[in-house]
C-alpha positions as CSV (number, residue, x, y, z in Angstrom):
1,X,-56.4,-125.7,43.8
2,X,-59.2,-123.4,43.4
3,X,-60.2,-125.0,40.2
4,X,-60.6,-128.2,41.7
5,X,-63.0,-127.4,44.6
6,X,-65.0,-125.2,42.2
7,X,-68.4,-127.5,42.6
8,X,-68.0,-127.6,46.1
9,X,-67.4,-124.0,46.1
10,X,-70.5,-123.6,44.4
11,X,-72.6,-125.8,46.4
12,X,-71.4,-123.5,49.8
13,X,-72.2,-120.4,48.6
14,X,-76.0,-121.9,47.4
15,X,-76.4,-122.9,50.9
16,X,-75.1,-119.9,52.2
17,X,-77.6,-117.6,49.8
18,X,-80.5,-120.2,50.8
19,X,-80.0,-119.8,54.6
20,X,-80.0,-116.2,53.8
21,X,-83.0,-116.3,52.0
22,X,-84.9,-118.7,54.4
23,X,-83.9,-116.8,57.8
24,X,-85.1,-112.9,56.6
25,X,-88.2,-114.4,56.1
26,X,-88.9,-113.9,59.7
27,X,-87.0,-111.0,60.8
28,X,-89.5,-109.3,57.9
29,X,-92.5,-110.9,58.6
30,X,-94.3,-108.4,60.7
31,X,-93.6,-105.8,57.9
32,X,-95.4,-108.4,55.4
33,X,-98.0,-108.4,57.2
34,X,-98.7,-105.0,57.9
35,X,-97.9,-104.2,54.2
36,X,-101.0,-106.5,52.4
37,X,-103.2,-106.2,55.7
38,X,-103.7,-109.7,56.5
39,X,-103.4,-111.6,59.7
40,X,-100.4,-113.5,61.4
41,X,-102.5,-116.8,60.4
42,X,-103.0,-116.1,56.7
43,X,-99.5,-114.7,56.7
44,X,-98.1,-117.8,58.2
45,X,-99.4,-119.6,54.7
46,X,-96.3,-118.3,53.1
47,X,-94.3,-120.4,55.4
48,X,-96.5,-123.2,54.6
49,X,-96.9,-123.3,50.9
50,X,-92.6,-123.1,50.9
51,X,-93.0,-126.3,53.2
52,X,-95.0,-128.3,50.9
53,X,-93.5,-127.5,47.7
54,X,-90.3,-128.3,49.0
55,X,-91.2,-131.5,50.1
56,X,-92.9,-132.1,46.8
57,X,-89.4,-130.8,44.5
58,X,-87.1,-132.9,46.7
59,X,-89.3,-135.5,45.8
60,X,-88.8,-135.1,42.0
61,X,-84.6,-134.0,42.1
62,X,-83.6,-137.6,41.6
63,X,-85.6,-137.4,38.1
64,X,-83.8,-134.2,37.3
65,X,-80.3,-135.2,38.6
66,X,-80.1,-138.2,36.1
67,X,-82.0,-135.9,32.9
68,X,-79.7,-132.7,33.8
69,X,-76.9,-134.4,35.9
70,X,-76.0,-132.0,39.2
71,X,-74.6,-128.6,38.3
72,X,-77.6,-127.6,35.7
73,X,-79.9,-129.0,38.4
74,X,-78.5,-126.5,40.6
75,X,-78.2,-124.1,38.4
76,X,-81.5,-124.0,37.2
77,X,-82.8,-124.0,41.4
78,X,-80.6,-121.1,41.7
79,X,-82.6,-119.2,39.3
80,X,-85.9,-120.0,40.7
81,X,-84.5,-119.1,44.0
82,X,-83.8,-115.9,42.6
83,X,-86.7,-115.4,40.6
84,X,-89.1,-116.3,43.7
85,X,-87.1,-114.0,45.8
86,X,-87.8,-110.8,43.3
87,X,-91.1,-111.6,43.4
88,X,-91.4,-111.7,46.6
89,X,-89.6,-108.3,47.0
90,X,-92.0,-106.6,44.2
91,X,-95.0,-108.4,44.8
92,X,-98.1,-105.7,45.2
93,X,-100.8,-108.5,46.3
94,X,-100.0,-111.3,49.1
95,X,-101.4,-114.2,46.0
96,X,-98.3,-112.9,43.9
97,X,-96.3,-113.0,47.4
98,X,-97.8,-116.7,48.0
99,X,-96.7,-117.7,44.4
100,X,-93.2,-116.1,45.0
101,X,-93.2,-118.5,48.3
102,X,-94.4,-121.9,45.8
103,X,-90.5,-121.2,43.6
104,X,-89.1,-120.8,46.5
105,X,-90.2,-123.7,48.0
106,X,-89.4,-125.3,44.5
107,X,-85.8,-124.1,44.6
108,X,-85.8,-125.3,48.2
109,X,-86.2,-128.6,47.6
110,X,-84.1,-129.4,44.7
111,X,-81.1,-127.6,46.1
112,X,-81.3,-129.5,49.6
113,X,-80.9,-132.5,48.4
114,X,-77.9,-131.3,45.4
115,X,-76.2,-129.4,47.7
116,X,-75.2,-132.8,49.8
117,X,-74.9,-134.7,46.6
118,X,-72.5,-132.2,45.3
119,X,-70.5,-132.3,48.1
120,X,-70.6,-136.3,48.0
121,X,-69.3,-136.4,44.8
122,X,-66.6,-134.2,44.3
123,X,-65.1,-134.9,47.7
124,X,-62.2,-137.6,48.9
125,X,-63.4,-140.1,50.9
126,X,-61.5,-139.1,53.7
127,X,-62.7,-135.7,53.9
128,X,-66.3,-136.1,53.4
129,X,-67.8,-136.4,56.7
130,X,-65.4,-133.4,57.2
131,X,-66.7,-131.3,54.2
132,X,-70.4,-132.4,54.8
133,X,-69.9,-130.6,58.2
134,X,-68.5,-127.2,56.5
135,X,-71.4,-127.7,53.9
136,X,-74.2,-127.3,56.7
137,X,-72.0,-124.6,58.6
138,X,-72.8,-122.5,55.9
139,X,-76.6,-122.3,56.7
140,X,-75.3,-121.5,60.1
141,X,-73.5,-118.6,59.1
142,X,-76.1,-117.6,57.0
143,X,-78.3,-117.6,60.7
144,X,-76.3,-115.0,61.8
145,X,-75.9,-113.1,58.6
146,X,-79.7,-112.9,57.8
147,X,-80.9,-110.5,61.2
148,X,-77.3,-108.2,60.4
149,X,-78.5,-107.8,56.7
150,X,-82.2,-106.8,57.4
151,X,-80.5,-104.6,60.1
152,X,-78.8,-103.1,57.5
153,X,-81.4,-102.6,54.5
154,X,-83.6,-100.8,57.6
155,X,-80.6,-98.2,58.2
156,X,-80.3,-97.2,54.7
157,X,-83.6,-97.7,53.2
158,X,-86.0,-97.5,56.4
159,X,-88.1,-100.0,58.0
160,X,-91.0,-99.3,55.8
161,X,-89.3,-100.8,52.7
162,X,-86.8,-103.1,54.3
163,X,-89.2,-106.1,53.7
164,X,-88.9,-105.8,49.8
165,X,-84.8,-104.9,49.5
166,X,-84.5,-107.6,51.8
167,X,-85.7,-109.8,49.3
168,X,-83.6,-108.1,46.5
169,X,-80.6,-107.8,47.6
170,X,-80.5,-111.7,48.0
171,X,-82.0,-112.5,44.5
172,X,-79.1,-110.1,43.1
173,X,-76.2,-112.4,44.4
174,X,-78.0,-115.4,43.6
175,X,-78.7,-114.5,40.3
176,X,-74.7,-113.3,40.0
177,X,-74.0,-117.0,41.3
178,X,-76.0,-118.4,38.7
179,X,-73.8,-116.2,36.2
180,X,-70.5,-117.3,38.0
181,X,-71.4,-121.3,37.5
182,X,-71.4,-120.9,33.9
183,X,-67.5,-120.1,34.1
184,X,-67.7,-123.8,35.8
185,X,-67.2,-126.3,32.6
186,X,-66.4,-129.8,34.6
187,X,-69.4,-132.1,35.1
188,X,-69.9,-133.5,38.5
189,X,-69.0,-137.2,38.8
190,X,-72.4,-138.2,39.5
191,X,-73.6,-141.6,40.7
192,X,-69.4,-142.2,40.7
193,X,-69.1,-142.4,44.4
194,X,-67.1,-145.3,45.4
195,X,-67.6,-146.7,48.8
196,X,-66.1,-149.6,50.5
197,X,-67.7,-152.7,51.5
198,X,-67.0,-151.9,55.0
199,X,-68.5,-148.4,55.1
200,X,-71.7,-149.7,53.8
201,X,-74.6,-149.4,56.2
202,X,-77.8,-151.5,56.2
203,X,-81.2,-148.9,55.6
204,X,-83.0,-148.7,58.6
205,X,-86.3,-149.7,58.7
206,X,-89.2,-147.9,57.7
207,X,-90.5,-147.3,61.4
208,X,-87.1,-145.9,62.0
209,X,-87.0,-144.0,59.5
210,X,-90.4,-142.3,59.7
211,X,-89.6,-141.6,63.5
212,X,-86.2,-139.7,62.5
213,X,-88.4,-137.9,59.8
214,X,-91.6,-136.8,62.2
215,X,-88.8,-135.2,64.7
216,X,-87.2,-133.1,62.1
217,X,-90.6,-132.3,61.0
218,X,-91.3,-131.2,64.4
219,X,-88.5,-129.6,64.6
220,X,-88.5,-127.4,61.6
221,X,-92.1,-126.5,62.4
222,X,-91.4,-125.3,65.9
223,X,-88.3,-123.4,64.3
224,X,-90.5,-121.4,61.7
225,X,-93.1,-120.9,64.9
226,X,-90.7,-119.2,67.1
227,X,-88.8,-117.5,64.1
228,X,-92.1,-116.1,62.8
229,X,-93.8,-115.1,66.2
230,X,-90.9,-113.9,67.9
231,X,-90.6,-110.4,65.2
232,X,-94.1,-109.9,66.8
233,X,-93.0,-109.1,69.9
């Protein structure tokens, strides 16, 4: 049973390590800061920089889906996540912090968008509205987990370092995942989604769609301004 949920295992606990990673980014951002002695509006370019290269992998993950097919795809984001988040954590000048925020902005991107596609593919028809649902619950557990694990790393290491083990610990477990998925041997049924005639819905049209994308644009943005400011406080 286990066996045969194993990719969509694997595409929960990315998400869940991703929502980590992306929501200690505020709770440590006044310690970032204060560490490389720059302002809230130069800091704020580390939130930026993830933004745009994000944007610009998701563009490129269809290209890599079809050369690599889905689980190396993922695989290989994993380890940039992981590599971006250590350095991040050991990063002794903000332009090495910056360049630790373009991976993860890299590994951002790709595994958004294989995450989903995972989850379409390996799933019944029946149950994937269902499991699409559990797939973005993860990133809402890992909105609650994020503040309790900086709360943590403060109580045993101190708030003067918590910034950096933050970062660690979370590249640890995603480099251990990226270990685990090699015990993984199936290949993901890519582009071998079946839908019915009847479940087929006509694309929207481009107006539409650009409306749908500017609100979550907005409302990402105002998410990273209140998550970012609010630690100021």
């Amino acid at each position: 049973m286990l066996k045969k949920y194993s990719l969509l295992i694997l595409a929960y606990v990315s998400l869940l390590l991703l929502g980590l990673t992306d929501n200690i980014r505020g709770p440590v951002f006044p310690q970032v800061l204060q560490y490389f002695s720059v302002s809230d509006t130069v800091g704020a370019l580390s939130f930026a920089v993830a933004s745009t290269f994000a944007f610009l992998s998701g563009l490129s993950c269809d290209f890599w889906i079809h050369r690599w097919g889905s689980v190396r795809t993922l695989r290989v984001a994993m380890g940039i996540m992981g590599l971006s988040q250590l350095v991040m954590g050991l990063a002794e000048s903000y332009l090495i912090f910056l360049f630790g925020a373009v991976l993860l902005g890299c590994s951002f991107g790709l595994m958004g968008v294989i995450q989903n596609s995972l989850v379409v593919t390996e799933s019944p028809a029946h149950l994937r509205n269902r499991l699409l649902s559990v797939l973005h619950s993860m990133y809402a557990g890992a909105s609650l987990l994020a503040p309790l694990l900086v709360n943590a790393v403060i109580s045993i290491n101190g708030a003067k370092s918590a910034w950096r083990w933050s970062f660690l610990v979370v590249a640890a477990f995603s480099f251990l995942l990226v270990i685990l998925s090699f015990l993984e041997k199936r290949k993901s049924h890519d582009a071998q989604v079946h839908v019915a005639p009847q479940d087929v819905l006509q694309a929207p049209d481009f107006a539409r769609r650009l409306y749908v994308a500017v609100m979550l644009s907005c409302y990402v943005g105002a998410e990273i301004l209140v998550s970012s400011r609010m630690t100021l406080f």
